[in-house]
PDB file as gemmi writes it, atoms N, CA and C in Angstrom:
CRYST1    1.000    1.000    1.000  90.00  90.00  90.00 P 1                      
ATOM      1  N   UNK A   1     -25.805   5.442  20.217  1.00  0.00           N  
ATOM      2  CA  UNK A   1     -25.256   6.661  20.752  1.00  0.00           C  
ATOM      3  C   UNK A   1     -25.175   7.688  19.627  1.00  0.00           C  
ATOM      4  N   UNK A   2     -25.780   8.997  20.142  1.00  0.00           N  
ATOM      5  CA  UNK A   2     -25.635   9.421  19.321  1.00  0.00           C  
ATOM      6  C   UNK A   2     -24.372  10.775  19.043  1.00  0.00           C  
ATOM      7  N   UNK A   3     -23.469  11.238  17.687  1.00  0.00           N  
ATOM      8  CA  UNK A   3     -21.791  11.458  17.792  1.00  0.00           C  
ATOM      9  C   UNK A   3     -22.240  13.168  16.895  1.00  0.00           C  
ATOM     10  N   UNK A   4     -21.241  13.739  17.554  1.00  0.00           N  
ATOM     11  CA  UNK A   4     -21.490  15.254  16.958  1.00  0.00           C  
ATOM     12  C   UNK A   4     -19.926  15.369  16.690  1.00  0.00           C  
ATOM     13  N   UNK A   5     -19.671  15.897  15.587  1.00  0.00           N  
ATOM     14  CA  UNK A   5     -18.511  16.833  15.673  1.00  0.00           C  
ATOM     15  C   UNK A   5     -17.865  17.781  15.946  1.00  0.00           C  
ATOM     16  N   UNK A   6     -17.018  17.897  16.902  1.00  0.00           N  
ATOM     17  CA  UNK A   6     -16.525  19.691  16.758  1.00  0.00           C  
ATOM     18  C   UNK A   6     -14.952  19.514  16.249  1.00  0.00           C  
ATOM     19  N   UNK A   7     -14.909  20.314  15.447  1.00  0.00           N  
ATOM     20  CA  UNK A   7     -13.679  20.526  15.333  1.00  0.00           C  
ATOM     21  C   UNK A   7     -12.416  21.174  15.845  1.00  0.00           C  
ATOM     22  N   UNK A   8     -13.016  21.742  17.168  1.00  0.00           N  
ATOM     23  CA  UNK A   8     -12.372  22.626  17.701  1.00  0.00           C  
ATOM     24  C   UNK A   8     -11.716  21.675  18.859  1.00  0.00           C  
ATOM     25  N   UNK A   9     -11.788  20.210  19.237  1.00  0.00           N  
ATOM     26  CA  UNK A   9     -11.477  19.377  19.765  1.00  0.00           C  
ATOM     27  C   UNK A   9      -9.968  18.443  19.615  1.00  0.00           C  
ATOM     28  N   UNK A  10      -9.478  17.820  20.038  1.00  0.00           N  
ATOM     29  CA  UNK A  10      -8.826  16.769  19.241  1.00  0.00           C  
ATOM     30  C   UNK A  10      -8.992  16.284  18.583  1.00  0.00           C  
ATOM     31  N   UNK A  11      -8.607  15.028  17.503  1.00  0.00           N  
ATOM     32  CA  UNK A  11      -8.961  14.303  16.748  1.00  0.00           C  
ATOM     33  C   UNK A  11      -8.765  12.944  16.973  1.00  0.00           C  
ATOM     34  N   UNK A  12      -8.130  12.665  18.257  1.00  0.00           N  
ATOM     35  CA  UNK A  12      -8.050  11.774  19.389  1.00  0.00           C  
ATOM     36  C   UNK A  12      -8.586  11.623  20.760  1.00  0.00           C  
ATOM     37  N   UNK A  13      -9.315  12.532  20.684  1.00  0.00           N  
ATOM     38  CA  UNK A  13     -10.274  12.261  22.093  1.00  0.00           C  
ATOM     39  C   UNK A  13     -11.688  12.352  21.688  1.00  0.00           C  
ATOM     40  N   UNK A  14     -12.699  11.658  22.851  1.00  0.00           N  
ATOM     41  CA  UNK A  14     -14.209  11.361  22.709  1.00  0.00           C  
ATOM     42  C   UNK A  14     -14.510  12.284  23.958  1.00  0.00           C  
ATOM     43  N   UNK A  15     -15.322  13.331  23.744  1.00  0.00           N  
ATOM     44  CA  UNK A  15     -16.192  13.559  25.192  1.00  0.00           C  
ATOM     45  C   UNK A  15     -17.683  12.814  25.236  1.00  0.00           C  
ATOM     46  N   UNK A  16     -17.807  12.874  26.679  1.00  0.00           N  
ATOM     47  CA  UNK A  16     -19.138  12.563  26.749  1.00  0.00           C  
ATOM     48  C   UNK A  16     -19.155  12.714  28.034  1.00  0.00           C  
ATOM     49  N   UNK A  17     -20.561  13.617  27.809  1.00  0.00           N  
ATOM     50  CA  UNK A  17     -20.885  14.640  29.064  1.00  0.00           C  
ATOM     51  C   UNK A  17     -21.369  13.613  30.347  1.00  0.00           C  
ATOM     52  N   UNK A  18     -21.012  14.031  31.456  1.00  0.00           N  
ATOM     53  CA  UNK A  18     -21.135  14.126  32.864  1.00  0.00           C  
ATOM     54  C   UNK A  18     -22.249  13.636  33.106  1.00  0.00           C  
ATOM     55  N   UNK A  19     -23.231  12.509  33.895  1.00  0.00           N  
ATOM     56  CA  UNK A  19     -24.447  12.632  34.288  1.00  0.00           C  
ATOM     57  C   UNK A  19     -25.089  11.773  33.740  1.00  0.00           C  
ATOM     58  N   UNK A  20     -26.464  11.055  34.127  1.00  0.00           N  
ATOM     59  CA  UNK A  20     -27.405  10.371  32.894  1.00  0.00           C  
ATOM     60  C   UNK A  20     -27.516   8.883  33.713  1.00  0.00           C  
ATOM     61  N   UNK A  21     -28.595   7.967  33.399  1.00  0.00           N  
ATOM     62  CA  UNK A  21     -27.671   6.503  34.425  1.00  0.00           C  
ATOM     63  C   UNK A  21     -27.572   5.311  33.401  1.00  0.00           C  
ATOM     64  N   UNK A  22     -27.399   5.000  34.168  1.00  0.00           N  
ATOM     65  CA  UNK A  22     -27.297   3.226  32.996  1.00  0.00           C  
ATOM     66  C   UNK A  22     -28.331   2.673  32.519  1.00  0.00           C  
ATOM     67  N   UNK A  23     -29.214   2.641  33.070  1.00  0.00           N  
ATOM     68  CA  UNK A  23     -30.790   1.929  32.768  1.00  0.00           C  
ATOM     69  C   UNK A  23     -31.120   3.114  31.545  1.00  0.00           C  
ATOM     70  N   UNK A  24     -30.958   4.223  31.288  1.00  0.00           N  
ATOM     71  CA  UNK A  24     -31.797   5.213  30.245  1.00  0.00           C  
ATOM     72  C   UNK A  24     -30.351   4.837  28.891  1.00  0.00           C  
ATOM     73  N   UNK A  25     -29.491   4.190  29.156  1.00  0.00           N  
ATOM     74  CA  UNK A  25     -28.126   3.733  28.251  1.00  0.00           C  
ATOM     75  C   UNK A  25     -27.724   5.397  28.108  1.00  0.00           C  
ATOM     76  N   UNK A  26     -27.687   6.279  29.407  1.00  0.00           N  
ATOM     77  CA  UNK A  26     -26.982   7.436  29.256  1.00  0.00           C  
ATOM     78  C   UNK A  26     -26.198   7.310  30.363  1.00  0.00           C  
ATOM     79  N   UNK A  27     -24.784   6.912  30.190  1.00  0.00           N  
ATOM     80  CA  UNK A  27     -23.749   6.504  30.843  1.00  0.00           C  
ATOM     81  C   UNK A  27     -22.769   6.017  30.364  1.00  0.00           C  
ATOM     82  N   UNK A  28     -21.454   6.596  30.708  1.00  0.00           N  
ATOM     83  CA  UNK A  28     -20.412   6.886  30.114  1.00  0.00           C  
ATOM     84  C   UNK A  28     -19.807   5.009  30.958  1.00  0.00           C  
ATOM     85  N   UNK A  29     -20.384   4.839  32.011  1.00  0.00           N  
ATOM     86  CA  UNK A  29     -19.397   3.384  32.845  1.00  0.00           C  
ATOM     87  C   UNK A  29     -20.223   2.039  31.532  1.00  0.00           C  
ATOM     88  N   UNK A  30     -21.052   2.548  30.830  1.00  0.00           N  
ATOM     89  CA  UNK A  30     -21.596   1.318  29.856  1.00  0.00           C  
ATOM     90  C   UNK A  30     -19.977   1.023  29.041  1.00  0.00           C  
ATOM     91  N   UNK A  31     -19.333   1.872  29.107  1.00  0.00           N  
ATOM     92  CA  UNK A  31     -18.222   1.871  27.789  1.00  0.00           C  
ATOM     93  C   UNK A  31     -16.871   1.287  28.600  1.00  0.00           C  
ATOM     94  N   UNK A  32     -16.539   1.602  29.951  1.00  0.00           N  
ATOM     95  CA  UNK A  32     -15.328   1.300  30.614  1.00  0.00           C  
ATOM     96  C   UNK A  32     -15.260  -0.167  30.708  1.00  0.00           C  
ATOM     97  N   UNK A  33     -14.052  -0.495  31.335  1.00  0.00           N  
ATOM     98  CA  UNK A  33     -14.024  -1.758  32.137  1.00  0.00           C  
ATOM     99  C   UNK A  33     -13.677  -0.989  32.838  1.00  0.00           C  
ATOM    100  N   UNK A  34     -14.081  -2.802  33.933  1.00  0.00           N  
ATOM    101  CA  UNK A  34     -14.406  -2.503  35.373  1.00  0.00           C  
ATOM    102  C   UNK A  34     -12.353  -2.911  35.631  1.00  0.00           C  
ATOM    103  N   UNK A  35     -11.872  -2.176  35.917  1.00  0.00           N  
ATOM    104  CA  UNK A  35     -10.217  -2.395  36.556  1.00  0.00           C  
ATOM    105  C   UNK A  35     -10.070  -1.373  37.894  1.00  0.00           C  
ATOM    106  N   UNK A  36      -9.086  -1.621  38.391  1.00  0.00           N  
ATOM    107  CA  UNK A  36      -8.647  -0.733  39.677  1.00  0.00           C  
ATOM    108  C   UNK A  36      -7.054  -0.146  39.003  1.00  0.00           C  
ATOM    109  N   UNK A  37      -6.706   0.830  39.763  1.00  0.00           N  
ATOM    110  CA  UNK A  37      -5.455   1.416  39.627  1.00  0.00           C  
ATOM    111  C   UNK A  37      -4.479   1.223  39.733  1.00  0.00           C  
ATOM    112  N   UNK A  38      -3.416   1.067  39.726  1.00  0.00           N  
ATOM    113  CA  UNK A  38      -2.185   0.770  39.858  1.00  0.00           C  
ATOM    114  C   UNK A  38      -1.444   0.891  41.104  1.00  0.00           C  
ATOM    115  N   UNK A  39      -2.246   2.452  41.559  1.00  0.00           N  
ATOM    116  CA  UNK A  39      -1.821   2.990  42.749  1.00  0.00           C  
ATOM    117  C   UNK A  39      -2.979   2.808  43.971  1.00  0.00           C  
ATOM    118  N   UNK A  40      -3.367   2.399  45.032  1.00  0.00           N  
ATOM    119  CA  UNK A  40      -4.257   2.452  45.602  1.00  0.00           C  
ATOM    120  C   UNK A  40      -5.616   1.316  45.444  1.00  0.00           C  
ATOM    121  N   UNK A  41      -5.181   0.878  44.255  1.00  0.00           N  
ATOM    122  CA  UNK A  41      -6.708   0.095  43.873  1.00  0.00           C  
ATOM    123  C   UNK A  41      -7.622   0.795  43.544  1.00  0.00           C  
ATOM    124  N   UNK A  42      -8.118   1.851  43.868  1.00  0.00           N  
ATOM    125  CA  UNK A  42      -9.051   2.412  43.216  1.00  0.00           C  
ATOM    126  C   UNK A  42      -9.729   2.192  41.964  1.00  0.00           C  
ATOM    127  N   UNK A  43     -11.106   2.852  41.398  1.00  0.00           N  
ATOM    128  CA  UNK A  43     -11.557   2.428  40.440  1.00  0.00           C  
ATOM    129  C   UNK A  43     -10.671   3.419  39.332  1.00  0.00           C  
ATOM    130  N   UNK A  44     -10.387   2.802  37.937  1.00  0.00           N  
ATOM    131  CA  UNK A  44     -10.019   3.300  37.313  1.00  0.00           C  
ATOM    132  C   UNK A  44     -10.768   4.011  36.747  1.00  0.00           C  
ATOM    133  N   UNK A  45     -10.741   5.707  36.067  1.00  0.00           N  
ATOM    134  CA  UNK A  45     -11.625   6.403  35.206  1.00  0.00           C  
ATOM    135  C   UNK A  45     -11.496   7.384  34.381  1.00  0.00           C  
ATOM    136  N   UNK A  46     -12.208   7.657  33.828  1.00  0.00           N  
ATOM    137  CA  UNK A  46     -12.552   8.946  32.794  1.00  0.00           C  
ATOM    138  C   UNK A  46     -10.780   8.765  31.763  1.00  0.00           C  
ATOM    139  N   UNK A  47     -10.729   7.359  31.062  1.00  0.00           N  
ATOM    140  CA  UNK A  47      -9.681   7.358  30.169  1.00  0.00           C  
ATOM    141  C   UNK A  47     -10.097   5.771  29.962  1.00  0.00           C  
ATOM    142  N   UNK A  48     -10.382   6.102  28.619  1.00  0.00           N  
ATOM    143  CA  UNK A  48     -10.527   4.108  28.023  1.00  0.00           C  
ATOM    144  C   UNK A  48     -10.401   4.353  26.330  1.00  0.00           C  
ATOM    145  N   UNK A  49     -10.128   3.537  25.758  1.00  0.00           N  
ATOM    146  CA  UNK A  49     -10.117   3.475  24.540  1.00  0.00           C  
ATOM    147  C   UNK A  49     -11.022   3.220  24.064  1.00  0.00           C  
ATOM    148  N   UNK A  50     -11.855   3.902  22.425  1.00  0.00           N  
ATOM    149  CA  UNK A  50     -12.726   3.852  21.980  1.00  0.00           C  
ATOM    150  C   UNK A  50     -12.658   3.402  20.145  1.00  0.00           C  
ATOM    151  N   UNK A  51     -13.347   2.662  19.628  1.00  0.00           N  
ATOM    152  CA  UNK A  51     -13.378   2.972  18.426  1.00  0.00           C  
ATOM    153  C   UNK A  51     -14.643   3.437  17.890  1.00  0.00           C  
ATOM    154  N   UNK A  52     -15.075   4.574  16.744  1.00  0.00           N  
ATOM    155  CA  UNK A  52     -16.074   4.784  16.718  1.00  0.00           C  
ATOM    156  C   UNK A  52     -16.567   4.303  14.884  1.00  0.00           C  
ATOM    157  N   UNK A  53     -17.475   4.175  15.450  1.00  0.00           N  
ATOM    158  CA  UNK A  53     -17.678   3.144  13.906  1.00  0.00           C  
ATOM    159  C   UNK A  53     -18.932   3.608  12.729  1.00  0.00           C  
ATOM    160  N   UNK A  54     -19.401   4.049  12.275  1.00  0.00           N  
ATOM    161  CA  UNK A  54     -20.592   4.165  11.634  1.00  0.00           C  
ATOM    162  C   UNK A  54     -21.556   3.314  11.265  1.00  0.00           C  
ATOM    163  N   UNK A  55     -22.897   3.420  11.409  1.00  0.00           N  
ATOM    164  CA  UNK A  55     -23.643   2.555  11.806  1.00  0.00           C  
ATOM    165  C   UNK A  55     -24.126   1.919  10.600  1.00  0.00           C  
ATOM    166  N   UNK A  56     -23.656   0.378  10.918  1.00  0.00           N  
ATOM    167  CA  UNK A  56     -24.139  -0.330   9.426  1.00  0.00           C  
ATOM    168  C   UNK A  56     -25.708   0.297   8.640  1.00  0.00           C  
ATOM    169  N   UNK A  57     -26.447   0.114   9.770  1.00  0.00           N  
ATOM    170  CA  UNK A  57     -27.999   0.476   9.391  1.00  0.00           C  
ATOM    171  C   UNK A  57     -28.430   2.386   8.798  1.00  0.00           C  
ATOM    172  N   UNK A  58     -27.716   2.781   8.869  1.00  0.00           N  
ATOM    173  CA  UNK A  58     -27.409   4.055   8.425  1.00  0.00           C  
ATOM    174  C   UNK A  58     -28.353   4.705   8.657  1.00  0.00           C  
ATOM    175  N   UNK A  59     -28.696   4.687  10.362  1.00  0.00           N  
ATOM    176  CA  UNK A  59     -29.189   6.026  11.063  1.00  0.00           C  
ATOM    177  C   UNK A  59     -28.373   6.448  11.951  1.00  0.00           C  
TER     178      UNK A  59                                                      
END                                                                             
């Protein structure tokens, strides 16, 4: 994946844009678990924890 900075952001939140599917690995549900809600069951979304790491291979 590839990580841009803005600084004009938090320093605790990740975006990642809207759209793309799973098979091209442009998809944001590659990163979630699969859980339901608290309220309703529903699928849980758009809030998961991330760590971001730098890439051993250094590209």
């Amino acid at each position: 994946m590839q990580l841009r900075h803005d600084p004009a952001q938090r320093r605790d939140v990740a975006l990642i844009p809207k759209g793309g599917h799973l098979r091209d690995g442009r998809c944001a549900n590659a990163l979630i678990r699969a859980r339901t809600t608290d309220i309703g069951e529903g699928g849980a979304l758009y809030e998961e924890r991330v760590r971001i790491e730098p890439d051993e291979g250094g590209s």
